[in-house]
Each structure stands twice: as C-alpha cells, then as structure tokens.
C-alpha positions in Angstrom: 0.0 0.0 0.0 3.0 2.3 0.8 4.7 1.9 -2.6 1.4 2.4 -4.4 1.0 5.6 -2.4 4.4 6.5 -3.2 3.4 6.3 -6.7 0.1 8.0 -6.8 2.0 10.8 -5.2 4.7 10.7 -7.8 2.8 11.3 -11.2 -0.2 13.1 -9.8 1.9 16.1 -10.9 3.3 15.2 -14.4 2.2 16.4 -17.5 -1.3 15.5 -18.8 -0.8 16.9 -22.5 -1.3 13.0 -24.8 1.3 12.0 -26.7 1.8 9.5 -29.6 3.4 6.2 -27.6 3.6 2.6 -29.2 1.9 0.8 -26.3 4.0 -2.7 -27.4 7.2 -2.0 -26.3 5.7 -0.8 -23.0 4.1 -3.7 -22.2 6.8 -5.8 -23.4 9.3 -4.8 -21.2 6.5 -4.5 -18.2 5.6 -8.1 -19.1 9.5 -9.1 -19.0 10.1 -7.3 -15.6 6.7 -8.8 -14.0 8.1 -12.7 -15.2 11.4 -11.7 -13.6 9.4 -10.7 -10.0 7.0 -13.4 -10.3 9.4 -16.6 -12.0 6.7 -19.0 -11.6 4.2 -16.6 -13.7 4.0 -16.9 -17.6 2.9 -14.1 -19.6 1.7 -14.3 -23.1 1.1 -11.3 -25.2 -0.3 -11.6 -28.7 -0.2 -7.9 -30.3 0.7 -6.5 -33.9 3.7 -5.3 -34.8 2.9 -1.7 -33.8 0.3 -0.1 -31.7 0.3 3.8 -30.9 -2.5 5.3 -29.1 -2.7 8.3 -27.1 -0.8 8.1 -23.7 1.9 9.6 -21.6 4.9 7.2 -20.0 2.8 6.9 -16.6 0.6 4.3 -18.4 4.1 2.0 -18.2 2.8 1.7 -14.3 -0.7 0.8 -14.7 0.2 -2.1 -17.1 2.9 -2.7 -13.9 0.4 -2.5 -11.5 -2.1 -4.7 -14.0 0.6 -7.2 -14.6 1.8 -7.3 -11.6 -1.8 -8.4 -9.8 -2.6 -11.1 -12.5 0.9 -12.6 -11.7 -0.2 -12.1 -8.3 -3.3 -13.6 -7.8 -2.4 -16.8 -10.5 -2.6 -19.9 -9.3 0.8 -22.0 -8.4 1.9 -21.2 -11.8 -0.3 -18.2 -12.7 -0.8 -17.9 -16.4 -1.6 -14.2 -17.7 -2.9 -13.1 -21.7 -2.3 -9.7 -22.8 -3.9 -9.0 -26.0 -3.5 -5.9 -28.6 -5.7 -5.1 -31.0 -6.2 -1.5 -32.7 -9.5 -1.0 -34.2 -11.8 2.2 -35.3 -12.4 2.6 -31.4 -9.2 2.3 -30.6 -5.9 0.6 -29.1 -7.5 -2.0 -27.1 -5.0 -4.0 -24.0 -7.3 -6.7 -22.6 -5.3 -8.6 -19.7 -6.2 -11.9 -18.4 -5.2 -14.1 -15.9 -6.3 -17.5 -14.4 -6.5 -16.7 -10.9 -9.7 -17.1 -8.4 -11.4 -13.7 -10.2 -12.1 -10.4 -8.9 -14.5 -10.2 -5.7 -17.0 -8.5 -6.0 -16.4 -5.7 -3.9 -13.5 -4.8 -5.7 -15.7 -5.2 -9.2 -18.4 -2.7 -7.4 -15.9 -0.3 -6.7 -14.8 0.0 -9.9 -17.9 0.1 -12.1 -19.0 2.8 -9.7 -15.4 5.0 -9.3 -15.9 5.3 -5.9 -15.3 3.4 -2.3 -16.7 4.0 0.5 -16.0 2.7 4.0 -18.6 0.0 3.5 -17.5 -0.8 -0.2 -13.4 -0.4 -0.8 -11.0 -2.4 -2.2 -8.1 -4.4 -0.8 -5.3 -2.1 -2.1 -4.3 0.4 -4.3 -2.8 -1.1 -7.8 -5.8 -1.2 -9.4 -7.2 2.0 -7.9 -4.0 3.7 -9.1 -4.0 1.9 -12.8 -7.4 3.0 -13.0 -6.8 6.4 -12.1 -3.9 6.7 -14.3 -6.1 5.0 -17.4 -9.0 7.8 -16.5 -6.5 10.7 -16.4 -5.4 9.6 -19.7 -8.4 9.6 -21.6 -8.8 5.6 -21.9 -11.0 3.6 -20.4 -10.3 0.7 -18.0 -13.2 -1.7 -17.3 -13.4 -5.1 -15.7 -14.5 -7.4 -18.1 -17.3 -10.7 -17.2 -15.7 -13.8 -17.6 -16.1 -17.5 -16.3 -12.8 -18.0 -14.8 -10.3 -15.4 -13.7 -9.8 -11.8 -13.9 -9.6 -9.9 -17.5 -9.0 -6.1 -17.6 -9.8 -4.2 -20.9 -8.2 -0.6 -21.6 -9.2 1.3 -24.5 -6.7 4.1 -25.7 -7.8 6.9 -28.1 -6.0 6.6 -31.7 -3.9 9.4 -32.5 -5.8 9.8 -35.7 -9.5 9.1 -34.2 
C-alpha cells in the first residue's frame, strides 16, 4: 500500500498533455520485468507489430500494476494473456489471468469510481491503474468472464 501511495504521489503532478506512444514495447518490457518478479508466472502477449495510441509514459505503471496483480493472484503457476488489437475505437489491452477472479467488492468499486468505507478495495494497484487510465483519456473496465480476472483498456487513436 505504501509503494502504491508512493506512486500515486509521484505522477499526480506530471504532464497531462497526450502524446503518440507505441503501447507494445511498454508492455513488453513491463511483461519481462513482472516474469522476472514473479518466476513462476507466464505471460503471453499476442499484439501487432505496432500499436500507438494516445498516452503519456505513466501508463508503463498501470500495465505494472495490472501485470503485476494477475501474476499475483495466479494460481501456483499463474498464467496471464495480454492482448493488442487497434480498431476504429481504438488501441485495445485486454489482460487476463487464471486466478480465483475479482471479488466483487472490488468489481463494485470500480464500475461505480468510488469506495466508501462500506465498499473499498483491498489495495491500491488497481485503484491507481485505474486512475492513471482515467487521467489519460482511456478507459479501464473489468471485463465478465467464467474463470479469472480480465482487464480491458481502451486508448484513443492518435488519428480518431
């Protein structure tokens, strides 16, 4: 909780003009760092070649703290999907992992952008990946699926 305060703190004051930023080399390296924390984790990302949407470099931490979590919250040997597609809409990062799921307070909390002391989350990674997703224009949902925990963000196109 400390460290994700830490960072909060640290890019609550940085620049919030959007720049072009191919999102693939961010998450590659994220994804390379988060195996080397987590050696019994495995993550997979299927993406094009190229995909630049809309961003600033703070987005490297919410696909940290993103990553990070479905390594996390795996199984014995958590398996995690990261998948990149650009469309019309958008750059869209959809992460998936095989863990237990979400609970649902921490779904509720989400859908509605707001805790309270009766409805709050266990920690602060994927308050602060949301909040960084929101304060760059994209979108960061929590996506229904039978098993595990998926995490869509949709980035604006430079050219949208």
């Amino acid at each position: 909780l400390t460290e994700s305060a830490r960072e909060i703190e640290r890019v609550r004051d940085q620049s919030t003009e959007l720049a072009s930023q191919d999102l693939v080399p961010i998450l590659t390296d994220v994804a390379r760092r988060t195996e080397h924390e987590y050696p019994a984790a495995t993550i997979d990302i299927d993406a094009p070649e190229s995909a630049v949407g809309l961003t600033l470099p703070r987005i490297e931490t919410a696909f940290s703290e993103l990553l990070e979590n479905a390594a996390k919250h795996g199984g014995k040997a958590p398996s995690v999907e990261v998948d990149v597609t650009v469309d019309a809409e958008g750059i869209t990062v959809r992460i998936a992992d095989d863990g237990p799921g979400l609970p649902d307070v921490e779904r509720e909390a989400l859908a509605s952008g707001a805790e309270d002391p009766l409805a709050h989350g266990n920690g602060l990674g994927l308050w602060l990946a949301y909040w960084i997703a929101t304060s760059l224009e994209a979108r960061l949902e929590v996506v229904d699926t039978e098993q595990g925990t998926t995490v869509e963000l949709v980035f604006p196109r430079p050219d949208a």
